[in-house]
C-alpha positions as CSV (number, residue, x, y, z in Angstrom):
1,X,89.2,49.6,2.7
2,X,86.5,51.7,4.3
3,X,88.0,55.2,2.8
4,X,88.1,53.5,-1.1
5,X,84.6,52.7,-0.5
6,X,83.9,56.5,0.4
7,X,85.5,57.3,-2.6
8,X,84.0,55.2,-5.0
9,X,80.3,56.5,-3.3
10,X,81.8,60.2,-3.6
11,X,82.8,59.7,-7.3
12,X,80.7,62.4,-9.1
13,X,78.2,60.6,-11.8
14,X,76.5,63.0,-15.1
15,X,75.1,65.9,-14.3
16,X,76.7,66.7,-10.9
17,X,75.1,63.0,-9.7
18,X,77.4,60.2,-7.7
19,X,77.5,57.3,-8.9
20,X,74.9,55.8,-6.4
21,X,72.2,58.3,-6.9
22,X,72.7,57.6,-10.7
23,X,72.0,53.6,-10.6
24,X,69.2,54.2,-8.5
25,X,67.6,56.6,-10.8
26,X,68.1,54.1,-13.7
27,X,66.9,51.8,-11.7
28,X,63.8,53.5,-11.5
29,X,63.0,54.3,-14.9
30,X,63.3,50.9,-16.3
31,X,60.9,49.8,-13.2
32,X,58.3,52.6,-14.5
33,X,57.7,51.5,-17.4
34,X,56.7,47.8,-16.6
35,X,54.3,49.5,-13.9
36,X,52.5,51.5,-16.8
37,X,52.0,48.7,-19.1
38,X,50.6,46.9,-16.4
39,X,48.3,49.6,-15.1
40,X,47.1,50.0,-19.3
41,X,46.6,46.2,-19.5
42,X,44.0,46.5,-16.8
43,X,41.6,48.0,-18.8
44,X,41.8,45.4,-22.4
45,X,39.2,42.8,-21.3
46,X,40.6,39.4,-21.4
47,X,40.6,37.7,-25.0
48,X,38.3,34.6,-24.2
49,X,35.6,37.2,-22.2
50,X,32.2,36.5,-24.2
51,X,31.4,39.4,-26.4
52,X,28.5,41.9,-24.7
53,X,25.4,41.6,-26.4
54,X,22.4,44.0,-26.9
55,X,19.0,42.6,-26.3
56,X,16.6,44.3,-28.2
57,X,13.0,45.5,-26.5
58,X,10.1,43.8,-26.2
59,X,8.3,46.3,-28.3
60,X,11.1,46.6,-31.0
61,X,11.3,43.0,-31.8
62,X,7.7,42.7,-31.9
63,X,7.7,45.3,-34.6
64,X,10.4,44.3,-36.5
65,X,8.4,40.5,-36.6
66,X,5.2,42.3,-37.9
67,X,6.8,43.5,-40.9
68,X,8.5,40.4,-41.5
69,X,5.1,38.7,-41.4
70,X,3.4,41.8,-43.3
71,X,6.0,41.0,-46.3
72,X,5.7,37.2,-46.4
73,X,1.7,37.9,-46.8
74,X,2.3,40.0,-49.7
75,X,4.4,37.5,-51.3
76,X,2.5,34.8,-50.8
77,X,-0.5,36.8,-52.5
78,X,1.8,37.9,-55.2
79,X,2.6,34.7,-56.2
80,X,-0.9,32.9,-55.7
81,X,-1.9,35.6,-58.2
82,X,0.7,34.7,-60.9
83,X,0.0,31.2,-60.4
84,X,-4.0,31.8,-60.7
85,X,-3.3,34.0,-63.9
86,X,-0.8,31.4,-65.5
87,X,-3.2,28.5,-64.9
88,X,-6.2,30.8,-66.1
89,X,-4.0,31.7,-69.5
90,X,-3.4,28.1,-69.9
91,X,-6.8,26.8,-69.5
92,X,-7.9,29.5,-72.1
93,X,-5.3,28.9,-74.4
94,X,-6.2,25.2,-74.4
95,X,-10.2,25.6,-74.7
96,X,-9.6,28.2,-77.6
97,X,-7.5,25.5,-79.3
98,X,-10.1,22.6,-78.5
99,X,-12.9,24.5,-80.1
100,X,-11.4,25.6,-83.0
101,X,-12.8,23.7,-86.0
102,X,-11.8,20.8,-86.9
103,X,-8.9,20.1,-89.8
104,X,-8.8,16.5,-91.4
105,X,-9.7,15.1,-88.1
106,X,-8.1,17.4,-85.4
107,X,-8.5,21.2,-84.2
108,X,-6.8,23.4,-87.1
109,X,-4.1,25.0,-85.1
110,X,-2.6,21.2,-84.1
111,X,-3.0,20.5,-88.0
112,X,-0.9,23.7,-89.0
113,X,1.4,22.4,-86.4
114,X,1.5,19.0,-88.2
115,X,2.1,20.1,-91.4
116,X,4.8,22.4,-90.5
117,X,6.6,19.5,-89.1
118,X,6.0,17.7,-92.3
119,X,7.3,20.4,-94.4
120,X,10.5,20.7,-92.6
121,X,11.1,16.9,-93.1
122,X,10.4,17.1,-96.9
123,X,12.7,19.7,-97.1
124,X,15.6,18.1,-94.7
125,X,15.0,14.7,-96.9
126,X,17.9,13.3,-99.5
127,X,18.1,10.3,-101.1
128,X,21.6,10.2,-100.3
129,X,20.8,10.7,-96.4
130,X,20.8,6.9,-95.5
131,X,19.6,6.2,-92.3
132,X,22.2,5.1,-89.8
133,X,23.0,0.9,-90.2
134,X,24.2,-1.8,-87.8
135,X,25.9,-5.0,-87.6
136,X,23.6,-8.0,-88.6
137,X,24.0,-9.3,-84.8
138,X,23.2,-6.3,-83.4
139,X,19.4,-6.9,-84.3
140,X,17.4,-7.7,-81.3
141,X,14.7,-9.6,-80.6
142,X,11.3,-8.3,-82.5
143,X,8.8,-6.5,-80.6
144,X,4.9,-6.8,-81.8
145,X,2.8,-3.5,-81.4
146,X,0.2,-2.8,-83.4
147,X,-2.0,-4.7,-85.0
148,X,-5.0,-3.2,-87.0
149,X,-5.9,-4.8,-89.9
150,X,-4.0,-8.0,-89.0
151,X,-7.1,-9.9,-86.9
152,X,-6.8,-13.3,-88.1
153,X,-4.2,-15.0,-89.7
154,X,-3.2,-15.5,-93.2
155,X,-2.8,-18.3,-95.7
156,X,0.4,-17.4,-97.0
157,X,0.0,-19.6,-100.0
158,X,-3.0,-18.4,-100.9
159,X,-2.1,-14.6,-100.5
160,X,-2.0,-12.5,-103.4
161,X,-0.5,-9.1,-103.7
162,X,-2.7,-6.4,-105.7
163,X,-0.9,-3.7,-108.1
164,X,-3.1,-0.6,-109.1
165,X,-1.6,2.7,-111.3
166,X,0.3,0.4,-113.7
167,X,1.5,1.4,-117.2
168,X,0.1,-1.4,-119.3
169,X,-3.4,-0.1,-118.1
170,X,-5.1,-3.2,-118.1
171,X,-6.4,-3.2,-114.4
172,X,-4.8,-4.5,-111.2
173,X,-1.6,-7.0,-111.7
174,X,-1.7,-9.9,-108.9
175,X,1.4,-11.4,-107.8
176,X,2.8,-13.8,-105.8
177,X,5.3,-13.9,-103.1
178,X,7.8,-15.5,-105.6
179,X,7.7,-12.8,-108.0
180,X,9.2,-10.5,-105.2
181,X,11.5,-13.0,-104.0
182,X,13.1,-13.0,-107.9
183,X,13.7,-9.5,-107.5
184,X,17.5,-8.6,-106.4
185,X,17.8,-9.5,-102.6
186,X,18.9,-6.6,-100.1
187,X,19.8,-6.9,-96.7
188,X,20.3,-4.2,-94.0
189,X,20.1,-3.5,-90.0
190,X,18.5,-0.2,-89.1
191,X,16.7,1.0,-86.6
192,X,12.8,1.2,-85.9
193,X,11.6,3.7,-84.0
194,X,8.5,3.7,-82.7
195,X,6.3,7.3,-82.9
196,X,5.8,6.2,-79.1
197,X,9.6,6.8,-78.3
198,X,10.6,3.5,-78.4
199,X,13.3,1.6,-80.8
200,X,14.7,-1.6,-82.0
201,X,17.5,-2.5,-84.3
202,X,16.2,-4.9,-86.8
203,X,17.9,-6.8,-89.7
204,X,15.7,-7.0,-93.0
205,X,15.7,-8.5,-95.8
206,X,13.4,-8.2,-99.1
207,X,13.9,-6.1,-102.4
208,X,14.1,-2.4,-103.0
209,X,10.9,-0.7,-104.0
210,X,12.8,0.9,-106.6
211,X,13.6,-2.4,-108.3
212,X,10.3,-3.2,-107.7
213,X,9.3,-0.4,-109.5
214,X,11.5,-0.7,-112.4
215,X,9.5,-4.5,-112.7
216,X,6.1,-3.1,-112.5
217,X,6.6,0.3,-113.8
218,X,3.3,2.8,-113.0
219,X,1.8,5.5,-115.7
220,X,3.8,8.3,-116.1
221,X,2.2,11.6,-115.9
222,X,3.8,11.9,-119.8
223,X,2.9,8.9,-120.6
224,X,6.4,7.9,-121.5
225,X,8.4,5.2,-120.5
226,X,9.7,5.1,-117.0
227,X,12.7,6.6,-115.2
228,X,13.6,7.5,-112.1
229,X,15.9,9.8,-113.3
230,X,13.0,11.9,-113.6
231,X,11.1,11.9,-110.6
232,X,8.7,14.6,-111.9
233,X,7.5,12.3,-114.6
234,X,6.2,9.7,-112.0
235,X,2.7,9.5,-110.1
236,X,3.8,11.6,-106.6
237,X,1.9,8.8,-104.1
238,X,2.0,5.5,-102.7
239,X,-0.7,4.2,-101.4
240,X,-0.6,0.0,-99.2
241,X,-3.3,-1.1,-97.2
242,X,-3.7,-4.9,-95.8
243,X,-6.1,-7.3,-97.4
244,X,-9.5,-5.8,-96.5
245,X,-8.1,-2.3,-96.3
246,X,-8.4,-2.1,-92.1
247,X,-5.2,-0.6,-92.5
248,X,-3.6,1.6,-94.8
249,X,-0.7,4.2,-95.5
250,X,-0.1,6.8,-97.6
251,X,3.6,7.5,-98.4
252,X,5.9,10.1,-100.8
253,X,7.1,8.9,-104.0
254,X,10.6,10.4,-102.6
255,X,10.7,8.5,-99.8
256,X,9.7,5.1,-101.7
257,X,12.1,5.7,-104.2
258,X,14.8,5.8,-101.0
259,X,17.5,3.1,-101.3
260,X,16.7,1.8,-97.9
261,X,12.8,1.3,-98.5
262,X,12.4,-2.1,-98.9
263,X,9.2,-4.8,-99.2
264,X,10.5,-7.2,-96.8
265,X,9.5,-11.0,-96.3
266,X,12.5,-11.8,-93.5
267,X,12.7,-10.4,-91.0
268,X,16.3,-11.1,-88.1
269,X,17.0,-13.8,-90.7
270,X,13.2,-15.4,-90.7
271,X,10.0,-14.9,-92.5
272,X,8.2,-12.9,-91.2
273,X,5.6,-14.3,-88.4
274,X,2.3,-13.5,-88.5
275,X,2.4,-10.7,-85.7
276,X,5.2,-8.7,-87.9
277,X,3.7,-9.1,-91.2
278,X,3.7,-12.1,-93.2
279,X,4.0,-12.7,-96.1
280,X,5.9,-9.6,-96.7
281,X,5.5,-5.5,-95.1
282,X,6.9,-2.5,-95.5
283,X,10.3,-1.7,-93.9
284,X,11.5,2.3,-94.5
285,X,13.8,3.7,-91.8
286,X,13.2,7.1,-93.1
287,X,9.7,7.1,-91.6
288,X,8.4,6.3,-88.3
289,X,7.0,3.0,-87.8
290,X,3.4,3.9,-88.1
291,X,4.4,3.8,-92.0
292,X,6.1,0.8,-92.1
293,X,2.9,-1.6,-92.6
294,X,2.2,-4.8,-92.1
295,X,1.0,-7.7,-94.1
296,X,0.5,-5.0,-97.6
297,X,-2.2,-6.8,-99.5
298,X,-2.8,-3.5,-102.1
299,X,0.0,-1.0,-103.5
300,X,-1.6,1.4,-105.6
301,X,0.0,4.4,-107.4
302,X,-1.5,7.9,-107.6
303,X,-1.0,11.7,-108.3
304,X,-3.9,12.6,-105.3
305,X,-2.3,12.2,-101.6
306,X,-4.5,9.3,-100.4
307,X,-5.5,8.8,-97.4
308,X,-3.7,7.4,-94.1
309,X,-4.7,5.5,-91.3
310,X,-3.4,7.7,-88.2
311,X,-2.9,10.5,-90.3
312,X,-7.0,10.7,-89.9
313,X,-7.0,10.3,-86.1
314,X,-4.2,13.6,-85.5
315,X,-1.0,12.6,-86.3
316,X,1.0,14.4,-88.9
317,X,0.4,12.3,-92.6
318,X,4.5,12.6,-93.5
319,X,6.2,11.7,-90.4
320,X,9.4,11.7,-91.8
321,X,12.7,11.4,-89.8
């Protein structure tokens, strides 16, 4: 057994090698490698080593918080300079508009601005542009505002309604509130709205001013009969004020003639109480509610604009919508 054993230890391995000296060689190498990778590993620091952080000097971050201070100051000047111009502009702008004379009541450029606004309602108006209507239970309960020219209470069977600008040209016509009442009966729900920025949805009820019209036609500027087929022909003004004129409005012959213009007398299914009109106001959803006024005691057509209550204390006389 020993001499197979010499053999086997004798047999000759590659390159002239035994077998022996040819395993321990292998051997080696694959150890070798292991050894390396272990000796490069030694210098990767560990992953969860905290990273190595440079701390500035003394002197350098002192610097560097200088000229972040330096930059804030200009900054802040910058902008406290803007803000001292802007507010300087604006307070010129607004004395240069506040002593610039005065045009029916207000400074002229706030009076261009007004008219402007009326303009571009006279031209965006249409007789056929109804203003939007509601469901008769829709209407809410009435708000009160305003109340010039409504200081004491009226006798509604003694009130008498005043019609100036007539065709038969013999004076101012009186009427009762019946003679309106006989006049076709309309009924709608619009909505206010209040120049304030307020609204309500109200249901009306009264006769059209066109109707109204047709009953107690006014001179024409032809001197014709009337017709409203020719709008030309007819005096271009309204004018209603209450009974003592401490109110008054001035209004478009356009915007009367509008099917939705009505002289009301009810007013959510009610006459009207004393705070909203009675016996009978104007009710025209194409026009803010400063135009819709209360208690009319005089209607009076006319070819010279009249005049207009707020109209004469800066708000713009057409105040369409």
């Amino acid at each position: 057994m020993n001499n197979e054993k010499d053999k086997r230890e004798a047999l000759p391995g590659p390159a002239g090698k035994t077998e022996g000296a040819h395993l321990k060689a292998e051997t080696e190498d694959a150890v070798a490698p292991v050894e390396a990778t272990q000796s490069q590993s030694a210098d990767v620091p560990p992953l969860n080593s905290a990273p190595e952080v440079s701390v500035s000097k003394p002197s350098e971050l002192e610097a560097w918080n200088s000229q972040v201070r330096r930059r804030m100051r200009q900054r802040s000047r910058r902008a406290f300079l803007l803000w001292g111009a802007g507010l300087a502009a604006g307070a010129g702008a607004f004395e240069w508009l506040t002593t610039r004379p005065d045009a029916g009541g207000i400074p002229w450029p706030f009076r261009k601005s007004l008219e402007m606004n009326g303009w571009l309602a006279r031209e965006l108006f249409s007789e056929h542009r109804l203003s939007r209507t509601f469901k008769a239970d829709q209407a809410g309960p009435g708000r009160v505002n305003g109340d010039v020219g409504l200081d004491e209470d009226i006798d509604v069977a003694a009130w008498k309604l005043r019609v100036e600008g007539l065709a038969s040209g013999n004076g101012a016509l009186m009427l009762d509130l019946d003679a309106i009442r006989k006049l076709p009966r309309v009924e709608m729900t619009t909505e206010f709205k209040c120049i304030e920025g307020w609204s309500i949805i109200v249901h009306w009820a009264g006769a059209r001013f066109s109707d109204f019209m047709k009953a107690y036609p006014p001179r024409t500027r032809s001197g014709g009969a009337l017709s409203l087929n020719h709008p030309e022909d007819l005096p271009a003004y309204v004018s209603m004020s209450t009974p003592g004129d401490g109110y008054y409005v001035g209004l478009d012959i356009e915007s009367m003639l509008h099917p939705q213009t009505l002289l009301c007398y009810e007013q959510n299914g009610v006459p009207l109480s004393q705070e909203h009109g009675v016996p009978l106001r104007l009710a025209i959803p194409v026009k803010y509610g400063v135009k819709n006024i209360k208690r009319i005691g005089t209607i009076r057509y006319s070819d010279k604009r009249p005049g207009d209550y707020w109209a004469e204390r800066g708000y713009d006389w057409y105040v369409g919508l």
